[in-house]
Structure formats: C-alpha cells, structure tokens
C-alpha positions, 0 to 999 in steps of 0.5 A, spaced: 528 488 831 529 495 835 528 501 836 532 507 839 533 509 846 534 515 848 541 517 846 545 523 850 552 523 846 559 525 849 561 532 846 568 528 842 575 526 843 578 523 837 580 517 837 587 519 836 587 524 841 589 522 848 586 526 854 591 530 859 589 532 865 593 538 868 589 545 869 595 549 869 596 546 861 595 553 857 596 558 862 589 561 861 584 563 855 589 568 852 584 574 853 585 575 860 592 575 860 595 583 860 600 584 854 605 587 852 605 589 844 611 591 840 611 596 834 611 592 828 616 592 824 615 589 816 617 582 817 611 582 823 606 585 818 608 580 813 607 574 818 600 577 820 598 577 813 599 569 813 594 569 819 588 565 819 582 570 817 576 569 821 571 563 819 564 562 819 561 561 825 567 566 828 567 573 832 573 577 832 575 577 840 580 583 842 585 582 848 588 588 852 591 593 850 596 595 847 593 591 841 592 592 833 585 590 833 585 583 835 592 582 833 598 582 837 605 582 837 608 580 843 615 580 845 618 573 848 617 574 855 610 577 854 609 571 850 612 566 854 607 568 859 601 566 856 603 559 859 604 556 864 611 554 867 612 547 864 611 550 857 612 557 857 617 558 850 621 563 852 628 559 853 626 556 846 625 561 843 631 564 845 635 558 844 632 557 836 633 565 835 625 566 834 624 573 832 617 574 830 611 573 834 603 575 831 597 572 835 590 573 832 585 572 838 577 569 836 571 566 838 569 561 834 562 557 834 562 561 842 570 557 844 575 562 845 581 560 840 587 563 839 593 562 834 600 564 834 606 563 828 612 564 830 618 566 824 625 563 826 628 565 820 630 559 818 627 552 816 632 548 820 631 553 827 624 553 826 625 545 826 628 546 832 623 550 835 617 545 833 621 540 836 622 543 843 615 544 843 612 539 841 617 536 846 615 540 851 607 538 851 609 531 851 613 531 856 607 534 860 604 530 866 598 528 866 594 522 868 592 520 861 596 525 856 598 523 849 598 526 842 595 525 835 598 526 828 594 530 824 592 526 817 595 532 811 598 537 816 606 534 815 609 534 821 603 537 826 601 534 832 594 535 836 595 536 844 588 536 848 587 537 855 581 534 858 581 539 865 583 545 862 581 552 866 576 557 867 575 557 860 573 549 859 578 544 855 584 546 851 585 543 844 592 544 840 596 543 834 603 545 833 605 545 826 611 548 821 613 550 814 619 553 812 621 558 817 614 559 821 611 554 826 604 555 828 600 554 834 593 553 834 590 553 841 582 552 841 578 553 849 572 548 847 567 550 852 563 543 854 567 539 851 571 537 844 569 538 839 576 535 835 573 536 827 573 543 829 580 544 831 583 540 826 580 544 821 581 551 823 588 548 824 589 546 816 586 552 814 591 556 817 597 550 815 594 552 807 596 560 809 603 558 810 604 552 804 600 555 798 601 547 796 597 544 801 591 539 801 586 544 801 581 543 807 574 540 805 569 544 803 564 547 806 557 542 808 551 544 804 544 545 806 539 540 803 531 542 801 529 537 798 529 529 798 532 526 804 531 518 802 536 520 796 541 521 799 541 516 804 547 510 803 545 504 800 543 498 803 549 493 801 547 487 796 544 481 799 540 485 805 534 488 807 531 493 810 528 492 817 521 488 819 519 494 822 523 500 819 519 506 821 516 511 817 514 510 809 519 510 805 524 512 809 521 518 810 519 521 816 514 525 820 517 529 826 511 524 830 515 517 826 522 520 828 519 521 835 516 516 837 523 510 834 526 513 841 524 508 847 523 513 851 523 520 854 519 521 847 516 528 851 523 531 852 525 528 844 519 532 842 520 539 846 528 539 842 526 538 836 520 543 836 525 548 839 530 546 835 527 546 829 527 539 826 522 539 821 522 532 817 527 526 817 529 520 814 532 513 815 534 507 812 536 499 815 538 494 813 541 486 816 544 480 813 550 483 811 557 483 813 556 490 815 551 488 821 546 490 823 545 497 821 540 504 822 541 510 819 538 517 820 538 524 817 535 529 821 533 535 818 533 542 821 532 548 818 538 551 818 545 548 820 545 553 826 540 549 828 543 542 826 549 543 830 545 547 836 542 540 836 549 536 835 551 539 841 544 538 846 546 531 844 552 531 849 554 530 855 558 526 860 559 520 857 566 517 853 566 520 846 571 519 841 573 519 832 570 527 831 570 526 823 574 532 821 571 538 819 565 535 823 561 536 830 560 529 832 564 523 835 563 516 835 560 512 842 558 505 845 553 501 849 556 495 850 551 492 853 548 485 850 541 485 848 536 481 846 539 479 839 546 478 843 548 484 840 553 490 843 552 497 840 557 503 836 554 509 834 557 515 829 553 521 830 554 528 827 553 534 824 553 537 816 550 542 814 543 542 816 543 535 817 545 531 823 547 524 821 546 518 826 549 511 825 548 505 829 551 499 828 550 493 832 554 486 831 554 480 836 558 481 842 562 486 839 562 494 839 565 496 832 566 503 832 572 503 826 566 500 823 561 506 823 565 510 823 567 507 815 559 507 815 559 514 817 564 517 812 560 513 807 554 516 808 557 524 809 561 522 801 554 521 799 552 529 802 
C-alpha cells in the first residue's frame, strides 16, 4: 500500500463557483473608499437592525467618517462609487427606486468583508433590483467568469473574482427577500476560503426571513476519543496491510512519518501549530476505493484552521464544504497500483479531516466529497 506524500492544497473554489479575472471587479476593499453618509431616518435604523451581527472569529472594522460605528448610510452616489463602472449601481437603484442603503464594515478571520441591504420598498422592485445586478455581474468580463447558486439561499447567487485588488480575491452573494436585496461581498486574502462566504451570507439571508433554513451549527472541539469518531469502514472491506499507527491511534511521530517526504518541515508545523495526537482509518475492497482518513487533532480550532490555511497554496482547489475551511484536489498521476488521486480536506473545530480516495484511472473528487461529508456528520 501507500503512504502519503507531502501535500500543500490550494486555498478553495467550490466547484460550483467560476473564477473571474478582472481587477477593477469591486472597486476596492470598501475601507478605503471615502464616504459620504446621510442622517438616518427610521426606516434606514429599522434595515440596520436586519444587519448581520459580527460573528465569531470576526472584528468590527471602521471606515471614514462620517460613520455610525462601522455602519453606514450612504446615498446612491456614494454607494454607486464603491464600485467600478461596469458594476456601480446607481441607474439601477434609480430606476427600481431603491431608497435605503445601511453598510456594515468587518474583519472576519483577517479578510475585509462588507455587507450592504438595500430596501426597494416593494417586493417586486426590489426583484427588479436583483435582477439587474445579478445581470450586472454576469455580464462582467473576464476570462473564466461564472456564477453559482447558493443551496438554501432562494433566488441567491455567488460571484468570485479570482484577480481581485489590493486587498486579494473577492467573493459575492447577491440575494433578496421581501422588499430587501443583500450583498455580501468578502476580500479573501490568499485565496477562497467559499464555505466561509456561503455561511456568513445565509446567516445574514436568516436576518431578513426568520423562516429561513437555519445555518449549520457551530463545530465543536473534540478531547477525547478520536478512533470513534472516524467513519466506518464499508461491509465487506478491510483495513490497509500497513495502516499506521495502533489501533487507529497515532503519535504526533506515526502521523509524521505516513508522509513520504519533507518529514522535518511536517514536524516543525505541527509542533508550531499545535497538533498533538491524530488518528486514522483505511480500508480497500469495496466499491468506494480505496480509501484513508485522517483526523489530525490540534488544541484548539485556531490552531486547526491556522494549519488548514498553511495547507494551501497555489495549486487548483475547488468543493469548499459550507461552513467549512477546506477544498477538495487531485493528483491525477497514475501510481503503481494504476490508481489517480481525489483528496477532500477541512477544517472543524479542532479538527482537520483529511480524505484520500484512490481509484483506478480515475480522480473522483464527487466521491470524496460524499466521504468528506460523511465523516464531518459523525463530528
């Protein structure tokens, strides 16, 4: 059988997401911008109280004045200047007669993020409004530009561009409910980090419709047992010849030395990082593959997802799992056994879950992303 080599993994782009190219595509991070702010009336205090409330791993991040806080009320020409011209708002906020704007500034996890609501008034013109902008950004060039729809969010769509500006990648979602269209618009620094976005932009989706589905809880931290809470092997496998370890269990050592190479440079990251024990189960026979799952565990999730993004770099990634740092990738190189490589990797709680499926002539990334998931219902 086989060990693992040394993987460096791509920060994410779901699969669903396409990868636009134009550097002008925002305008900008937002908190460089000057603004010009208006004095709230009740109706914009009423659409502030409908603002996403700052989240865990987040930071208030304020703009120029004149502010409330890290709110702001812009008019639509202040607004419309927040973008570049392909995609500044203004005609269409005047031709839907959008009256209300509140922005919310924020650092979430080190990454500018920004989002705006937009009340229309009514239903049907605030329809309208999404509808030009969502146009707006598809229409967009760019060498590779596409767009996703967002599962639970009705009617939302997620936009990325992978160029971006001074402030690295940009991520948005564009939703509305009732007379109030969102946009979430997240400057991911180093790369996507998609399950991040589409969680922040259902959580602020379930401000607007109480009656949304609600996002996914939290991840917990897990202490004890590791082996348990691995994903059974399938009926009618077994486990490796040369599964590492003792009983699933692993030594900070054992997990080291499964990698094939730059075992020193594994080492130094996770004593820096604080990865104290993992554990792991394989298995081959059965119509999944041929398959090995790691749970690295660390002492805290800081740590956890500190490691998750160390992981990447400029490789292709795509498939984050909402709510999730992670992505899916490939090695499609043949080995020995004729088998090409899929991997699904992410972060959760203090956990960083590793899944690696090999099947002959084949990178099936649909199947471990079905693995992945499996295993994170069991955490």
């Amino acid at each position: 059988m086989r060990k693992i080599a040394f993987v460096r993994v791509a920060a994410p782009v779901t699969a669903l997401v396409l990868v636009a190219g134009l550097a002008v595509w925002l305008g900008g991070g937002g908190a460089r911008q000057a603004y010009r702010g208006i004095q709230p009336g009740p109706a914009d205090q009423r659409l502030h109280g409908r603002l996403l409330p700052l989240q865990p791993s987040a930071m208030p991040s304020t703009a120029p004045t004149p502010t409330t806080g890290f709110e702001e009320y812009p008019d639509a020409k202040t607004y419309a200047a927040m973008f570049s011209l392909a995609l500044a708002p203004r005609d269409a906020l005047r031709r839907y007669r959008c009256g209300h704007l509140v922005i919310k500034h924020w650092i979430q996890s080190e990454w500018p993020a920004r989002s705006d609501l937009v009340d229309c008034g009514t239903a049907a013109r605030a329809a309208g409004y999404l509808a030009a902008r969502q146009q707006a950004y598809h229409d967009a060039d760019g060498d590779d530009h596409t767009f996703a729809e967002i599962p639970a969010l009705p009617g939302g769509r997620l936009y990325t561009d992978g160029v971006g500006d001074v402030d690295g990648p940009t991520a948005v979602v564009l939703a509305s409910h009732g007379s109030v269209v969102m946009q979430l618009t997240v400057w991911q620094r180093g790369g996507f980090d998609l399950g991040t976005v589409v969680d922040l932009a259902r959580r602020q989706y379930a401000r607007l419709d109480k009656a949304a589905p609600k996002p996914p809880a939290p991840a917990q931290d897990h202490n004890g047992d590791l082996v348990g809470l691995l994903l059974p092997r399938p009926p009618g496998t077994g486990p490796w010849d040369n599964e590492p370890g003792v009983a699933g269990n692993l030594t900070v050592d054992q997990a080291v030395d499964d990698f094939t190479e730059n075992k020193d440079v594994i080492r130094q990251r996770f004593t820096s990082d604080h990865m104290d024990r993992a554990a792991v189960r394989t298995w081959t026979g059965g119509r999944d593959g041929t398959v090995k799952i790691f749970l690295y565990h660390f002492t805290s999730a800081d740590f956890a997802l500190q490691y998750a993004r160390e992981d990447a770099d400029d490789e292709d990634c795509a498939a984050a799992v909402e709510g999730h740092y992670g992505c899916l990738s490939s090695d499609s190189t043949v080995d020995e056994n004729g088998d090409e490589l899929a991997r699904a990797l992410t972060a959760t709680g203090n956990l960083y879950v590793v899944v690696l499926l090999w099947k002959p002539h084949q990178v099936d990334l649909p199947g471990a992303r079905n693995l992945l998931v499996q295993q994170l219902a069991r955490l």
